[in-house]
ZATIGU-571923 format. One record per residue (C-alpha): residue in three letters; y negated, z, x. Coordinates in Angstrom, 3 decimals, decimal comma. Each point is the difference from the previous one (the first is absolute). Layout:
REM residues N
<resn: ALA | y: Y | z: Z | x: X>
...
REM end
This chain:
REM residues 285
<resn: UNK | y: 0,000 | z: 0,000 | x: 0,000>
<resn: UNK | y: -3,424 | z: -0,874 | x: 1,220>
<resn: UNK | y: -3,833 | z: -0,445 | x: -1,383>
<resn: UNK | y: -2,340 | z: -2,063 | x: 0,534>
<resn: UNK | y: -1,615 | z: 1,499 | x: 3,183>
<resn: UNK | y: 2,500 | z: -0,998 | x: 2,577>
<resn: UNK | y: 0,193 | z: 0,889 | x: 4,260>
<resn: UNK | y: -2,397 | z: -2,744 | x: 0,735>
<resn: UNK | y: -3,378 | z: -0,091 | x: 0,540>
<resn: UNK | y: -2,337 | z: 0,463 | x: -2,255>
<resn: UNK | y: -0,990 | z: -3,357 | x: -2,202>
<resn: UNK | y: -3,806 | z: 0,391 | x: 0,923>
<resn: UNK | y: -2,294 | z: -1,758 | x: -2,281>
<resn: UNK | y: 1,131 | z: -3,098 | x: -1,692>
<resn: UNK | y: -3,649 | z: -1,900 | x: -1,381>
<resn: UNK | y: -1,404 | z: -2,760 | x: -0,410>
<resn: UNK | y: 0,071 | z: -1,042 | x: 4,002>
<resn: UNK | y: 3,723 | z: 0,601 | x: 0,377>
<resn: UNK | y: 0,695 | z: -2,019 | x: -3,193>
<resn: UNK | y: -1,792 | z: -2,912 | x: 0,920>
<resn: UNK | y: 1,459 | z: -3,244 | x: -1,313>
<resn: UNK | y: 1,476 | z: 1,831 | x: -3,393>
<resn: UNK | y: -1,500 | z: -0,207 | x: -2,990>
<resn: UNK | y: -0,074 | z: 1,673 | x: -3,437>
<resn: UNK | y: 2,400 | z: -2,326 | x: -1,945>
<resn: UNK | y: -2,097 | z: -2,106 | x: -2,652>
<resn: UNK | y: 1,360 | z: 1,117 | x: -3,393>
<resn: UNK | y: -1,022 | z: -1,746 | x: -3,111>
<resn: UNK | y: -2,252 | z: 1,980 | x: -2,220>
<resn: UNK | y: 2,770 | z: 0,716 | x: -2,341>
<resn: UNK | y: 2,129 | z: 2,263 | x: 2,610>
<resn: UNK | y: 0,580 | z: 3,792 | x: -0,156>
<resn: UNK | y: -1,624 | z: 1,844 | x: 2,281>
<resn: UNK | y: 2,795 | z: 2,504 | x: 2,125>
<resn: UNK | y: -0,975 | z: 2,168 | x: 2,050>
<resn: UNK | y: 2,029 | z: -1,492 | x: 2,422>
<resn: UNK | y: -1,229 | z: -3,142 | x: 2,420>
<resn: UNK | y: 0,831 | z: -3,084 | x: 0,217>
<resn: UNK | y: -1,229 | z: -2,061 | x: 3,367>
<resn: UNK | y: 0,440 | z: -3,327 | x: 1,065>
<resn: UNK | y: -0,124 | z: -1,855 | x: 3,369>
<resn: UNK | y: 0,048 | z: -3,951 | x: -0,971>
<resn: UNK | y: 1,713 | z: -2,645 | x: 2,878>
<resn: UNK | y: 2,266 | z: 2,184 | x: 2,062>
<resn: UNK | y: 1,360 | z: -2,540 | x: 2,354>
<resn: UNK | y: 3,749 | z: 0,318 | x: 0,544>
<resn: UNK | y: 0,706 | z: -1,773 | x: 3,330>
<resn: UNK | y: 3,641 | z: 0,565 | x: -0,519>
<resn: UNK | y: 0,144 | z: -1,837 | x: -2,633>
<resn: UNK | y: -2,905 | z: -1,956 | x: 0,370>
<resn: UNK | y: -1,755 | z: 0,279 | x: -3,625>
<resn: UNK | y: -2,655 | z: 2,820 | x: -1,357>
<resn: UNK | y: -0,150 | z: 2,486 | x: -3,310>
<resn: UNK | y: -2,223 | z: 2,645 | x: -0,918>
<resn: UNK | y: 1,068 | z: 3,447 | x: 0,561>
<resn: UNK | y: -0,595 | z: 2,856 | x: -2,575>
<resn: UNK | y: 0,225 | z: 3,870 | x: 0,205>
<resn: UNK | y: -0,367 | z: 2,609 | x: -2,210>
<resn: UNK | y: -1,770 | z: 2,776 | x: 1,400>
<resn: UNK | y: 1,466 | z: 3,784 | x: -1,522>
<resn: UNK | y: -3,156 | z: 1,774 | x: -2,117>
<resn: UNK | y: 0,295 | z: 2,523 | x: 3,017>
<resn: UNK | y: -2,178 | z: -2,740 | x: 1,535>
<resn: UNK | y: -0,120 | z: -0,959 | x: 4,131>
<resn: UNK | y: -2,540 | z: 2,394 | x: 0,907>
<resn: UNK | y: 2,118 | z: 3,449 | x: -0,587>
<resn: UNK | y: 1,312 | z: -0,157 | x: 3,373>
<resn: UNK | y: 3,287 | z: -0,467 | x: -1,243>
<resn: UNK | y: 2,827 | z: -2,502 | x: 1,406>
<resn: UNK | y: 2,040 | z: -1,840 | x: -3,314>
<resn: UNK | y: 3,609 | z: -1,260 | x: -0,244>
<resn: UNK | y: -0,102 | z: -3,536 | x: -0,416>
<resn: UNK | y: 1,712 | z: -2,592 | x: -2,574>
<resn: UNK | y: 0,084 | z: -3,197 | x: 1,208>
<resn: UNK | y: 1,136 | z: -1,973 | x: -3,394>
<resn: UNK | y: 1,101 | z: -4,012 | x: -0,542>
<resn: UNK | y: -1,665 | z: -2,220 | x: -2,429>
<resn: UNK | y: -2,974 | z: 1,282 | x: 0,316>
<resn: UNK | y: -1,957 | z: -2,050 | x: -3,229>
<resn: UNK | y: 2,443 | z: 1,570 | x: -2,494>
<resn: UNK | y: -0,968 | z: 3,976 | x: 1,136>
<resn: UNK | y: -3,490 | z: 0,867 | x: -1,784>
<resn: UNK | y: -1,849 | z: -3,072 | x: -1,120>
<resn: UNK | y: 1,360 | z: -2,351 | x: -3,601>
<resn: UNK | y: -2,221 | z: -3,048 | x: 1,255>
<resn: UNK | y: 1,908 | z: 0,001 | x: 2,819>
<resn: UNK | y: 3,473 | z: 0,930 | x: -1,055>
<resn: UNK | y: 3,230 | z: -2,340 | x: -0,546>
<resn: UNK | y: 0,316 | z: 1,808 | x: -3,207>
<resn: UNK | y: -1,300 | z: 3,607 | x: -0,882>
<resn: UNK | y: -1,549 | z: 2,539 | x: 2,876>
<resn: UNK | y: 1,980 | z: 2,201 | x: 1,122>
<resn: UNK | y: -3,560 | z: 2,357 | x: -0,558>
<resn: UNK | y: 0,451 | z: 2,204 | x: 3,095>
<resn: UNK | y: -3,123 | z: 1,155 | x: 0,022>
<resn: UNK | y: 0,673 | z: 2,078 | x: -3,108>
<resn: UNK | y: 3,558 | z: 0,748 | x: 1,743>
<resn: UNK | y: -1,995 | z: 1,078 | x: 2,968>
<resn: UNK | y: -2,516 | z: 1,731 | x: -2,263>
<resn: UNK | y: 2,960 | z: 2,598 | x: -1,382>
<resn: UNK | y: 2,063 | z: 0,188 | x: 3,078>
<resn: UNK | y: -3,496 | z: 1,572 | x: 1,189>
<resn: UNK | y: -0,488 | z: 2,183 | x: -2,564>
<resn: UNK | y: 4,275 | z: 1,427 | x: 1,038>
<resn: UNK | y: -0,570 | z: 0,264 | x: 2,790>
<resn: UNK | y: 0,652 | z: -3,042 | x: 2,161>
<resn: UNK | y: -2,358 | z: -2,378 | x: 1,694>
<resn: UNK | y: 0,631 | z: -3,228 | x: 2,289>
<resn: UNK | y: -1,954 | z: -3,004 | x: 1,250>
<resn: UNK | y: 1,908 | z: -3,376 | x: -2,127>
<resn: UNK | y: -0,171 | z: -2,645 | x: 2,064>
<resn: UNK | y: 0,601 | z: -3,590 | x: -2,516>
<resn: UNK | y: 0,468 | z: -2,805 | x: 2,152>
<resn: UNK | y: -0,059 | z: -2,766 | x: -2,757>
<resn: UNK | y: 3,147 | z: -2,797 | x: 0,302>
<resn: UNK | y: -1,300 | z: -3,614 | x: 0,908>
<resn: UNK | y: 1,363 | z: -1,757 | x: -3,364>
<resn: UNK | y: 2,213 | z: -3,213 | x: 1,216>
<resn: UNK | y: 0,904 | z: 2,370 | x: 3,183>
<resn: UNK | y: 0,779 | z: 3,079 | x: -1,511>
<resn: UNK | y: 3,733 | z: -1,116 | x: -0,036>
<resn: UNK | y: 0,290 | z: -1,119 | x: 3,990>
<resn: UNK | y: -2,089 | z: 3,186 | x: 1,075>
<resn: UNK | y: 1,785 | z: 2,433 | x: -2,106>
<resn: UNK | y: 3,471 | z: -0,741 | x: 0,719>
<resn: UNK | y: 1,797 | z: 0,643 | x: 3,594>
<resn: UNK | y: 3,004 | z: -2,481 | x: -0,604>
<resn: UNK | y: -0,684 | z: -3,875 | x: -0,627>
<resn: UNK | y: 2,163 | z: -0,535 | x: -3,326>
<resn: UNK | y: 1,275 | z: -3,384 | x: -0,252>
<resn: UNK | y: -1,106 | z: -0,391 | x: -3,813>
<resn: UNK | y: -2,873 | z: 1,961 | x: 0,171>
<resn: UNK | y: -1,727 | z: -0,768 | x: 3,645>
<resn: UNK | y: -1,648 | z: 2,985 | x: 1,405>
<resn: UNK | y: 0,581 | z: 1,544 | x: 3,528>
<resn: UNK | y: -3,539 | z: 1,287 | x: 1,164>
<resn: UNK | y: 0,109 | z: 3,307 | x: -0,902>
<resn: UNK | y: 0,319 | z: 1,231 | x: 4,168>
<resn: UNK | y: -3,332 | z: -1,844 | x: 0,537>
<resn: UNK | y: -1,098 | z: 1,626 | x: -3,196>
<resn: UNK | y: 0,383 | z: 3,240 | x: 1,302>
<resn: UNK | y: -1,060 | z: -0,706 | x: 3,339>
<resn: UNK | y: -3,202 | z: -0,816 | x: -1,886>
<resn: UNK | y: -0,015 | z: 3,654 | x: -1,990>
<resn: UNK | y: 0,809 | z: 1,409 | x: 3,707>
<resn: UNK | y: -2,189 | z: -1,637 | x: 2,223>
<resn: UNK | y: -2,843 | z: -0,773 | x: -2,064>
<resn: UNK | y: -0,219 | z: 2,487 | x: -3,359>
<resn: UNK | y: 1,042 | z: 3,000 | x: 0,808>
<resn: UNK | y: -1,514 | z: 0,308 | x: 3,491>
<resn: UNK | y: -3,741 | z: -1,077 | x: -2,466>
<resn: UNK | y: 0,876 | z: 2,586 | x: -2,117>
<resn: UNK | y: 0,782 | z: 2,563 | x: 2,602>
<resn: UNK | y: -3,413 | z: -0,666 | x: 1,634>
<resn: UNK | y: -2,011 | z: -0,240 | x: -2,620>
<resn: UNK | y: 0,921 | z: 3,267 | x: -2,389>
<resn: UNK | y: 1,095 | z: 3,556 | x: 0,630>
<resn: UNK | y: 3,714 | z: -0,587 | x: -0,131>
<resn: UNK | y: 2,755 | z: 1,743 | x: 0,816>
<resn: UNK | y: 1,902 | z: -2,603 | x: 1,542>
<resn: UNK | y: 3,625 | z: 2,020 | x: 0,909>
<resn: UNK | y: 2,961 | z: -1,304 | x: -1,216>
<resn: UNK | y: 0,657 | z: 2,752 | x: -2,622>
<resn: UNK | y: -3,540 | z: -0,701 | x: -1,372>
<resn: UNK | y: 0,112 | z: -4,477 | x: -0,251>
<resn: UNK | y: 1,823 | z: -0,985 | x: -3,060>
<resn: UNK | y: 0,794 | z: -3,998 | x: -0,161>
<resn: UNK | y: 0,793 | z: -0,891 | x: -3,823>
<resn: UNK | y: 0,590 | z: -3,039 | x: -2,623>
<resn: UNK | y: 1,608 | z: -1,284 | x: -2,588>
<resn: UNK | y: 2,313 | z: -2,885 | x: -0,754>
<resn: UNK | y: -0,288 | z: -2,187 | x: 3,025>
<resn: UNK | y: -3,122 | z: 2,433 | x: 1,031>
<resn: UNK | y: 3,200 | z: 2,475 | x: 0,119>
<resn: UNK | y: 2,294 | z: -2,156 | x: 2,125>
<resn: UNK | y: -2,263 | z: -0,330 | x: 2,785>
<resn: UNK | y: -1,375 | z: 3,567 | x: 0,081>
<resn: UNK | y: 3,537 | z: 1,252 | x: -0,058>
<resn: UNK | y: 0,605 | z: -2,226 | x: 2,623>
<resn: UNK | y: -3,152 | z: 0,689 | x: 1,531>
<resn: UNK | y: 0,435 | z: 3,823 | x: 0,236>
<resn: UNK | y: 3,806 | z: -0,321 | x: 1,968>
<resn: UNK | y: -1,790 | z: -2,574 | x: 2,099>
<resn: UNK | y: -3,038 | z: 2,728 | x: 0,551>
<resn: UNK | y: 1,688 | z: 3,245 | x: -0,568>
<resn: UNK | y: -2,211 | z: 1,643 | x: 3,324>
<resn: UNK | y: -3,400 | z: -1,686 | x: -2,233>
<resn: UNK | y: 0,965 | z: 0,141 | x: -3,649>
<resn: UNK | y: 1,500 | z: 3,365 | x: -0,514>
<resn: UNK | y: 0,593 | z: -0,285 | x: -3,314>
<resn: UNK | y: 0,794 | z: -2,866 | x: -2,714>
<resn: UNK | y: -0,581 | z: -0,733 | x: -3,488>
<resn: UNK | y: 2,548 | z: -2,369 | x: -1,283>
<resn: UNK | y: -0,209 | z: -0,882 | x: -3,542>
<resn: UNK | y: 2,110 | z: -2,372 | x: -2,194>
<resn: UNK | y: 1,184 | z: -2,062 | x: 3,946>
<resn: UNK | y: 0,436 | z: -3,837 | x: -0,671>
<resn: UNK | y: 3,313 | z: 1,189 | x: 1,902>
<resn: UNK | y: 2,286 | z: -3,248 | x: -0,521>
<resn: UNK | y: -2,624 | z: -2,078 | x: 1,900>
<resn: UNK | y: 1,866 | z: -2,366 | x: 2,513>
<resn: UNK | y: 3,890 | z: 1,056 | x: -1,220>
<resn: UNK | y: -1,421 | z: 3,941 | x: 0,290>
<resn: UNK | y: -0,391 | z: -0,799 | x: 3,792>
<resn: UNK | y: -1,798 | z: 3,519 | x: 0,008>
<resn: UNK | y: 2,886 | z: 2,234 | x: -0,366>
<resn: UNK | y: 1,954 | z: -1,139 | x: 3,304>
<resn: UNK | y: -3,299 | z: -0,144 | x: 1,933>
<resn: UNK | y: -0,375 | z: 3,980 | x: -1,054>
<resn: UNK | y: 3,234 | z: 1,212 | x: 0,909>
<resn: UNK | y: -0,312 | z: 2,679 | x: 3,526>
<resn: UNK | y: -3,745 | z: -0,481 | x: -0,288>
<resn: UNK | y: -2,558 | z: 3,194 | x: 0,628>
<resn: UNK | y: -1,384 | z: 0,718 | x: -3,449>
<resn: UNK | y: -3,258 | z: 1,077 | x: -0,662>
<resn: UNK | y: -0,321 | z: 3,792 | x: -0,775>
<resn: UNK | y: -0,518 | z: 0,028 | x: -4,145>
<resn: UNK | y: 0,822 | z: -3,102 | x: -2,102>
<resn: UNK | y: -0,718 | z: -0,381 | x: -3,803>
<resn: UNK | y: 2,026 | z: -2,544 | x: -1,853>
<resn: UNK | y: -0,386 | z: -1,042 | x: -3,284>
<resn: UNK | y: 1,301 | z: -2,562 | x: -2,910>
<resn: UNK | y: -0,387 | z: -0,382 | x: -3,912>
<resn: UNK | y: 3,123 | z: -0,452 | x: -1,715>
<resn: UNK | y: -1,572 | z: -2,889 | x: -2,193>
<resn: UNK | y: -0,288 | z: -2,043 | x: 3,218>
<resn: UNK | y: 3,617 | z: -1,292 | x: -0,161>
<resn: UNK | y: 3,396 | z: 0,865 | x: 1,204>
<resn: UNK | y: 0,040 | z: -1,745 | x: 3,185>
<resn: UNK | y: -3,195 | z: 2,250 | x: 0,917>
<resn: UNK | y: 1,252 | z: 3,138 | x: -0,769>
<resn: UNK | y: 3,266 | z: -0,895 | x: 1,570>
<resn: UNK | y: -2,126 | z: -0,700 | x: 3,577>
<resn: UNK | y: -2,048 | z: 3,001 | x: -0,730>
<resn: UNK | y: 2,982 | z: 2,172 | x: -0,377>
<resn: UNK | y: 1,342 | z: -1,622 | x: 3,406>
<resn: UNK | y: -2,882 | z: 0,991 | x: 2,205>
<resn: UNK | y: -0,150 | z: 2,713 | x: -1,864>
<resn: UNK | y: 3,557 | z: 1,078 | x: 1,504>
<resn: UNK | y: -0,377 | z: -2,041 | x: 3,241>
<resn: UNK | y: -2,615 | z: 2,746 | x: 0,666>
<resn: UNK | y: 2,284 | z: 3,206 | x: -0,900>
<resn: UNK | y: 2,766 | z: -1,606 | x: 2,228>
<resn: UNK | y: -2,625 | z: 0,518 | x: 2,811>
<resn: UNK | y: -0,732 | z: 2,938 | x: -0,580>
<resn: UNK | y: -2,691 | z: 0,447 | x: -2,537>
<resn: UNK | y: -0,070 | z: 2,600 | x: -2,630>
<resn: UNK | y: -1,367 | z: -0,380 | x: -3,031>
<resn: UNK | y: -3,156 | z: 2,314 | x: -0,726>
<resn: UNK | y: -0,406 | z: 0,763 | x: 3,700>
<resn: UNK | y: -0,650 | z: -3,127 | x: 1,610>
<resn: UNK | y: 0,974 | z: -2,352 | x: -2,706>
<resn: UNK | y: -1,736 | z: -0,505 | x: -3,347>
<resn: UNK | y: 2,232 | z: -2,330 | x: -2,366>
<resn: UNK | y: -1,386 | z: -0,880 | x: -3,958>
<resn: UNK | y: 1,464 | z: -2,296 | x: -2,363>
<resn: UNK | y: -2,328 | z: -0,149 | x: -2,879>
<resn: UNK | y: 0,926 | z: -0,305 | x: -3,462>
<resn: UNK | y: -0,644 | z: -2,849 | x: -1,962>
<resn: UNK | y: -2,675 | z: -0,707 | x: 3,415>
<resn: UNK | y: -0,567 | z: -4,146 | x: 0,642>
<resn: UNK | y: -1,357 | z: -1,681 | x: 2,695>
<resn: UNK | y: -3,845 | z: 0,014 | x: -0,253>
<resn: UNK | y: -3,010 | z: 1,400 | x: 1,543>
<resn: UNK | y: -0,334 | z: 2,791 | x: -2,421>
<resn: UNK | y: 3,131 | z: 1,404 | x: 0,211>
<resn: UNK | y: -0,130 | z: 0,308 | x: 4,153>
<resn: UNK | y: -3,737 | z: 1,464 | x: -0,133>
<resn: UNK | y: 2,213 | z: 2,806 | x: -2,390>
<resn: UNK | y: 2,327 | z: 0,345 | x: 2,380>
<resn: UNK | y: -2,052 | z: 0,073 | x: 2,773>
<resn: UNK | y: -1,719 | z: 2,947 | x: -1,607>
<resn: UNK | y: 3,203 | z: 2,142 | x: 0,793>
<resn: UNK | y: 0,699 | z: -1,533 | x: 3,000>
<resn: UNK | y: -2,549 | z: 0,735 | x: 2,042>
<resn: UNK | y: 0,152 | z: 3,669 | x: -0,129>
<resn: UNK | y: 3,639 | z: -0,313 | x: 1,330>
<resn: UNK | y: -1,138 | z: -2,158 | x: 2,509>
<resn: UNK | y: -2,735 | z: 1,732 | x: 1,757>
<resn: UNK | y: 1,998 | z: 3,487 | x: -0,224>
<resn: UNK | y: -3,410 | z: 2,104 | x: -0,852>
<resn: UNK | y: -2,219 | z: -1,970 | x: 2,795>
<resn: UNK | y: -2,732 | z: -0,979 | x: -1,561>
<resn: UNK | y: -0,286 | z: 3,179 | x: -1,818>
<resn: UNK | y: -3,949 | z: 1,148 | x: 0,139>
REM end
């Protein structure tokens, strides 16, 4: 158990000079206000993969001038998290997730690095699928590991230990931050893997995981109205895991939801009880 004050030195003052470059994000006049922030940065160049995005973070109510270091959340498909002009289909409205989680007790920098449309497939998946295409997902990451996270790290009072860096998605977004966090495991501490597009490329994932360092808390989730074959591959990690030595409420967090269906709504609900989990009480004011 932890808080948000870690060993490290204090996070001096975080202004306006440190955050040059970020801006507030430019809401439409019909948006909520939450007391939690959402920033952009617009054209971060990837040189790994040779193609630019916008980055977005949502800063914790605590604010970045309490001297305090935050867990981070670095999250996939970055469009769908807070905005509905900018979402495939519905938000997944973390804001207001971020807003309560607050108000509990919990508090973490969300880092949305928004999918590139037509690429989303190639960077998101590890494994080139014959049907399907794909394969970029190592420069992908090199990209979050090279580029974002070291932006990130520089830029806001972090905590940037393993225990405290949670790397999450869903669907494809889950495959390759799954992936990701076994790649990563002495970066990305923790992972959020909800509803996995596990069966991508003949379920190449599951032989690539076996006798592989895991990260230190994983949260896995599935709906059961997202179809057999999903539950059965959920079920399979899910006891891949055990077999190495994960145990359920310790390390491993493992939710099939009722009735639950593969949309953006249903993993920002999710999410909600994930994250606790996750950061094991960092975070915590």
């Amino acid at each position: 158990m932890g808080c948000g004050v870690t060993d490290l030195p204090e996070a001096a003052s975080f202004g306006a000079m440190q955050l040059e470059g970020w801006d507030e994000y430019p809401w439409a006049a019909t948006h909520t206000p939450s007391t939690t922030r959402l920033l952009v940065r617009q054209g971060i160049l990837s040189p790994q993969l040779r193609n630019y995005r916008d980055l977005l973070v949502a800063v914790p109510p605590g604010g970045l001038e309490s001297g305090r270091r935050y867990p981070v959340v670095y999250l996939q498909d970055g469009q769908n998290l807070f905005d509905a002009s900018s979402s495939y289909v519905e938000p997944w409205g973390l804001l207001e997730v971020m807003d309560r989680l607050a108000e509990a007790g919990t508090e973490a920098l969300v880092v949305g690095i928004p999918n590139l449309g037509r690429l989303r497939r190639y960077e998101y998946s590890p494994f080139r699928d014959i049907l399907h295409g794909g394969g970029g997902g190592d420069r992908y990451l090199a990209f979050l590991v090279e580029t974002v996270k070291p932006l990130i790290d520089r830029d806001f009072p972090t905590d940037p230990s393993p225990v405290s860096t949670v790397l999450g998605g869903a669907s494809l977004g889950g495959l390759i931050s799954l992936y990701g966090a076994f790649r990563y495991p002495e970066l990305f501490g923790a992972a959020l893997i909800q509803s996995p597009a596990l069966w991508f490329a003949g379920a190449a994932i599951f032989p690539w995981l076996t006798d592989r360092p895991r990260p230190a808390r994983i949260h896995l989730d599935i709906g059961t109205a997202e179809g057999a074959e999903a539950l059965r591959d959920a079920r399979r990690l899910r006891d891949l895991l055990l077999d190495q030595g994960a145990e359920l409420g310790r390390d491993l967090s493992y939710q099939e939801e009722a009735g639950g269906d593969h949309h953006e709504v249903t993993w920002a609900r999710r999410f909600e009880t994930a994250l606790p989990f996750l950061l094991d009480g960092r975070g915590t004011p």
